[in-house]
C-alpha positions as CSV (number, residue, x, y, z in Angstrom):
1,X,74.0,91.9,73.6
2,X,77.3,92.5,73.0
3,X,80.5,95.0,74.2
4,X,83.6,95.4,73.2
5,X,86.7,95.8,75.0
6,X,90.8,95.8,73.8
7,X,90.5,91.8,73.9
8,X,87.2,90.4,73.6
9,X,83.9,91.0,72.8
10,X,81.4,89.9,75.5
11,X,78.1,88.8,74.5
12,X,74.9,88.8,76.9
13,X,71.5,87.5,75.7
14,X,68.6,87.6,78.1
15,X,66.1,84.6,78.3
16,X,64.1,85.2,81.5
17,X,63.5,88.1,83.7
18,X,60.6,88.8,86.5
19,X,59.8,89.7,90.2
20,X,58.6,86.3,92.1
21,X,57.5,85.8,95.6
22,X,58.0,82.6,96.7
23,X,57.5,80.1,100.1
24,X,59.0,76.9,101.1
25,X,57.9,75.7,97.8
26,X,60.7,77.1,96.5
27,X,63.5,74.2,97.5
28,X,65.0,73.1,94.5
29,X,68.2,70.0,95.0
30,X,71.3,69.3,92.9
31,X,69.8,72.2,89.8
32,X,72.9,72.8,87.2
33,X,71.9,75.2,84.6
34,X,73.2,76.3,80.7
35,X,72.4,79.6,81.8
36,X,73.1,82.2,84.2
37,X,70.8,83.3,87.0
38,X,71.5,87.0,88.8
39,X,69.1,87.6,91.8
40,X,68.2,90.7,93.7
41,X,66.3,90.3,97.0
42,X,64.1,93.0,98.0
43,X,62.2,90.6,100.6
44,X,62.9,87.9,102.8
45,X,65.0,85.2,103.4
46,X,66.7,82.2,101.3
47,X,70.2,79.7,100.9
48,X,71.9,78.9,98.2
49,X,74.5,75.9,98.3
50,X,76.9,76.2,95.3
51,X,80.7,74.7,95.5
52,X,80.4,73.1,98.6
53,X,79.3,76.4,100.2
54,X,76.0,77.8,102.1
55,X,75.6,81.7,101.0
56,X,72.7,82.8,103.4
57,X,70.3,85.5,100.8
58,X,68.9,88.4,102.4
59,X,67.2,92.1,102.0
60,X,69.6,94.0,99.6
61,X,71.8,90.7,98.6
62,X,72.4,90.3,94.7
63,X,73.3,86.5,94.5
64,X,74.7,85.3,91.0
65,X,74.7,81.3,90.2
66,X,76.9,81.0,87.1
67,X,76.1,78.7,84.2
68,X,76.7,74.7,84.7
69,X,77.3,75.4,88.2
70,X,76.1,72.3,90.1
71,X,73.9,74.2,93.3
72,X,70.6,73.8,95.4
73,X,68.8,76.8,96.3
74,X,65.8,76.7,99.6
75,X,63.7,79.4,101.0
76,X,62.6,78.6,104.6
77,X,59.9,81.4,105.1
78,X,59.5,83.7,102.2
79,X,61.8,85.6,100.0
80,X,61.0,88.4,97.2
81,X,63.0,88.6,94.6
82,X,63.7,89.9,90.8
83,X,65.7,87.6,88.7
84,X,67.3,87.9,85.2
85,X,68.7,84.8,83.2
86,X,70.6,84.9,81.0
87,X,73.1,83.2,78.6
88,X,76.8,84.5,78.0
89,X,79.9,84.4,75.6
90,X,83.2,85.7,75.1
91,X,84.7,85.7,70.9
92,X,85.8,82.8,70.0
93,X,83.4,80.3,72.6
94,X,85.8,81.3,75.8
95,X,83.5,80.5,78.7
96,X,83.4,84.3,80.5
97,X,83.7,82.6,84.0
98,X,87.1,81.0,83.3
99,X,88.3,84.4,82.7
100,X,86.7,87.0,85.1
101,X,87.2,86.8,88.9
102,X,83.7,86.0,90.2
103,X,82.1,87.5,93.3
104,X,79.3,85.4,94.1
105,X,77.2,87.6,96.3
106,X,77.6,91.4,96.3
107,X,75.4,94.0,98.1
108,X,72.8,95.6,96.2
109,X,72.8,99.9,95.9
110,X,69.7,101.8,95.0
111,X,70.7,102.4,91.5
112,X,70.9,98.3,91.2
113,X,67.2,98.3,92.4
114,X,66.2,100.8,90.0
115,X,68.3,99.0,87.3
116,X,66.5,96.5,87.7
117,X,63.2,97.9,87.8
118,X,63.8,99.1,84.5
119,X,64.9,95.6,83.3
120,X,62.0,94.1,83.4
121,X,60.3,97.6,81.9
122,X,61.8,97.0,78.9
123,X,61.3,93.4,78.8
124,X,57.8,92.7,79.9
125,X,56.5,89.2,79.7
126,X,59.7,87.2,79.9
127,X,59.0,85.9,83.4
128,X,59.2,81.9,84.6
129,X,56.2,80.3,84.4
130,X,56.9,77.4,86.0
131,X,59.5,77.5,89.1
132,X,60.7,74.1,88.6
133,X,64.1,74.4,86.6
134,X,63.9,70.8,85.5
135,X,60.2,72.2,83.5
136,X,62.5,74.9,81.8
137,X,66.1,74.7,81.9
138,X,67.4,71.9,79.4
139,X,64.8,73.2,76.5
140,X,66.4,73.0,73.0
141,X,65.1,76.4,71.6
142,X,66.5,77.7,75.2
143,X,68.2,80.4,73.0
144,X,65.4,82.0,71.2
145,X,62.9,81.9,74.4
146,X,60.6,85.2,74.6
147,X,62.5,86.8,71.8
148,X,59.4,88.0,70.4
149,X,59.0,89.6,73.4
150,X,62.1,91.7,73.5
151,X,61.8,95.1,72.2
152,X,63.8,95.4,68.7
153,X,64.0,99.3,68.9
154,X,67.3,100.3,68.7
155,X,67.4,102.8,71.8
156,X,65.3,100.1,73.6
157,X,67.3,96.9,73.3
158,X,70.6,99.1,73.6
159,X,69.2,100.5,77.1
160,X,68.8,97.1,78.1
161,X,71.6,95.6,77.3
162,X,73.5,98.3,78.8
163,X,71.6,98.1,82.3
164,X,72.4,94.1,82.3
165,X,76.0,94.8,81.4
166,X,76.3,97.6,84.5
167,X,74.4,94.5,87.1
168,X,76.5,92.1,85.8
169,X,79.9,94.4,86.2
170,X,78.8,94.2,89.9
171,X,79.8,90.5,90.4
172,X,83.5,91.4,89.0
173,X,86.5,91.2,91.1
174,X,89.5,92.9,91.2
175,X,91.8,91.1,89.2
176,X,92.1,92.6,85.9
177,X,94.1,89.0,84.6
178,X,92.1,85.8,83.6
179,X,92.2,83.1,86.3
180,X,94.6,80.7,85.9
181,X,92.5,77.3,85.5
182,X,95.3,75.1,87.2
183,X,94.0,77.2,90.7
184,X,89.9,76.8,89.8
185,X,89.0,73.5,89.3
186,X,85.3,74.7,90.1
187,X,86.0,77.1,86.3
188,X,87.7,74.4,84.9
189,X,84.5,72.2,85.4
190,X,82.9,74.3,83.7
191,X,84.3,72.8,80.3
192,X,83.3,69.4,81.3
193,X,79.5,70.1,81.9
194,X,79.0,71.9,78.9
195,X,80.5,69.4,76.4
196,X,78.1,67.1,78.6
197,X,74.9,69.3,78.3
198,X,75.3,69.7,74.3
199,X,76.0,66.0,74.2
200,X,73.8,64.1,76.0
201,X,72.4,62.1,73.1
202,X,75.7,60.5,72.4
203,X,77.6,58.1,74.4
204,X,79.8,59.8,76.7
205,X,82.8,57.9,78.3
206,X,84.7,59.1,81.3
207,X,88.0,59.0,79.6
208,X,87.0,62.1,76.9
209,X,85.7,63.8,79.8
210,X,88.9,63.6,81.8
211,X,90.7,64.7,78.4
212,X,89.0,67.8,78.3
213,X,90.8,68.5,82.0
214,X,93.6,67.2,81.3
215,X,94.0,65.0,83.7
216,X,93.7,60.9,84.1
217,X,90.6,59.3,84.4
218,X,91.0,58.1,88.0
219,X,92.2,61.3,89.0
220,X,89.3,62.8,87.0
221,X,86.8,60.9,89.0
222,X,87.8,61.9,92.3
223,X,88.0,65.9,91.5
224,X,84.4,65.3,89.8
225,X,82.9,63.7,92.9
226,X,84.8,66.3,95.4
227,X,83.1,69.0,93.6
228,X,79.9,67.6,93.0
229,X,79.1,65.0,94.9
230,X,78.6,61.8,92.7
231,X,80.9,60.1,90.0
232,X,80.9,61.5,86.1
233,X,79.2,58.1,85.6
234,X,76.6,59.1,88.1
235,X,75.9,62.5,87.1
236,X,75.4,61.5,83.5
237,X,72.9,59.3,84.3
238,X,71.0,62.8,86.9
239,X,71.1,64.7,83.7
240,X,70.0,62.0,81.2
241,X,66.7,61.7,83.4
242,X,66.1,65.2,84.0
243,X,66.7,65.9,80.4
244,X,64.1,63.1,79.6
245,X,61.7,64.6,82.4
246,X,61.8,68.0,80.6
247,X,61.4,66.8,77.2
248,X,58.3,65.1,78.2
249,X,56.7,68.5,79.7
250,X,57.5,70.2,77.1
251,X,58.4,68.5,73.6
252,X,55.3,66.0,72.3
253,X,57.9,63.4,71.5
254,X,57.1,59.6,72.5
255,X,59.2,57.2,75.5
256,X,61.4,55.5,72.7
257,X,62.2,58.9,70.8
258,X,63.1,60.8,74.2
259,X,65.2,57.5,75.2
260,X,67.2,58.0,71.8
261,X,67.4,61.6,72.4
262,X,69.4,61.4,76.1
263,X,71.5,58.8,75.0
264,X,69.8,55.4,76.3
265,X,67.9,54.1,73.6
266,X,67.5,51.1,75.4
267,X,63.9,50.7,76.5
268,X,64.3,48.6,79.1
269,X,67.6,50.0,80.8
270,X,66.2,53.7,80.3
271,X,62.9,52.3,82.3
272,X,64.7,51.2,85.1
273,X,67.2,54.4,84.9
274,X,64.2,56.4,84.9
275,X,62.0,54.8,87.9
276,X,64.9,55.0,89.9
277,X,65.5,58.3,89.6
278,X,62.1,59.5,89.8
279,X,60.2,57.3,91.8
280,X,57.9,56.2,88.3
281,X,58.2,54.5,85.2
282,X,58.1,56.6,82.2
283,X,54.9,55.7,80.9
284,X,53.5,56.7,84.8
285,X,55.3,59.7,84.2
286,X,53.9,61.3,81.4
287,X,50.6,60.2,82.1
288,X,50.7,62.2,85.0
289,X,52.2,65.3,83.4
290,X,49.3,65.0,80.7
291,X,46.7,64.6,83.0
């Protein structure tokens, strides 16, 4: 999906979209995604905490939790909602969200409810399956999910690209200048988890992490934990597990080849990383998700 504009072309490419009802079941902690996730509530209640803030989610709220943005989402009661996902780039790999001025929640017209309705119209089939992000948002062929679903008409896939273009346009502020990164250390993070999501396999050391902010390691450290509550160190680890905990729902491969895959191809350390994460060894583990 892409549009063009003097500067850059923007580039959208949807990966799931659907209506859910959901209950308390729906609590979901410490979720970072590499995609986007645009809600519209037509029912109910729910809270989303995202950069150290509580946005409450109600009846005609649209609610947009950028990529790689570290947040945990609750619903007390029930909440209705439709959702599209969805992946995003400006030319040349500029992250959009270091350049637009983000509105997080934004009220909802009638023409965004219909919008939407018309969404998942043309793009049946391409709901959630499972709830659980860690079951569906670190898969490797995230990319090409329910392709084969999407309509390859011409006038089709042009109509829906340009009704996730218009919803998105909704969550832009007024600043017509890229924010500077120096003021947005939340945007600037954004670099950080991304080199960490496409390179989980590899050893990753603190100090190439702080490079990519420009800043020391120490002083690294300390912005990282401010924003997201645990060290780089710790957070590596978080993602390593609940990368190995998806690849074990969803990819056939054996404890030793997943190990290898997130980076610890140490049996016995990944083991112990792994029970104390989740409560289970790994074998446990994947007995019970084969079960």
């Amino acid at each position: 999906m892409k549009y063009a504009n003097y500067q850059n072309t923007l580039s959208l490419h949807m990966i799931y979209t659907g209506h859910c009802e959901v209950g308390k079941e729906w609590c979901y902690r410490n979720i970072i995604s590499p995609f986007t996730r645009l809600y519209l509530i037509d029912k109910g209640t729910a809270n989303v905490y995202m950069n150290q803030k509580k946005y409450e989610l109600s009846e005609g709220d649209m609610f947009i939790i950028p990529k790689f943005t570290f947040h945990t989402y609750e619903c007390i009661e029930y909440m209705s909602h439709y959702y599209i996902c969805f992946l995003d780039q400006l030319i040349g790999g500029k992250n959009l969200f270091e350049y637009a001025d983000i509105l997080y929640k934004v009220r909802a017209t009638t023409l965004d409810e219909c919008l939407m309705k018309r969404f998942l119209e043309l793009n049946p089939n391409c709901y959630i399956t499972n709830p659980d992000p860690k079951a569906y948002d670190n898969r490797p062929e995230l990319f090409n999910i329910n392709r084969e679903n999407i309509h390859q008409e011409f006038k089709s896939d042009l109509e829906s690209n340009g009704i996730l273009l218009q919803l998105f346009s909704k969550f832009i502020g007024t600043s017509s200048q890229p924010i500077a990164n120096a003021k947005n250390p939340y945007k600037r993070m954004i670099k950080v988890f991304n080199y960490i999501n496409n390179n989980l396999s590899k050893n990753i050391h603190v100090a190439e992490l702080s490079e990519i902010m420009c800043m020391t390691p120490d002083h690294f450290t300390r912005i990282f934990k401010n924003l997201n509550g645990m060290t780089p160190n710790q957070y590596l680890q978080f993602k390593r597990i609940e990368r190995a905990q998806t690849l074990m729902l969803s990819s056939g491969m054996n404890i030793k080849e997943i190990a290898e895959e997130i980076g610890i191809p140490n049996l016995s350390q990944f083991s112990k990383l792994f029970h104390k994460q989740t409560g289970m060894s790994p074998s446990c583990y994947l007995r019970k998700q084969n079960s």
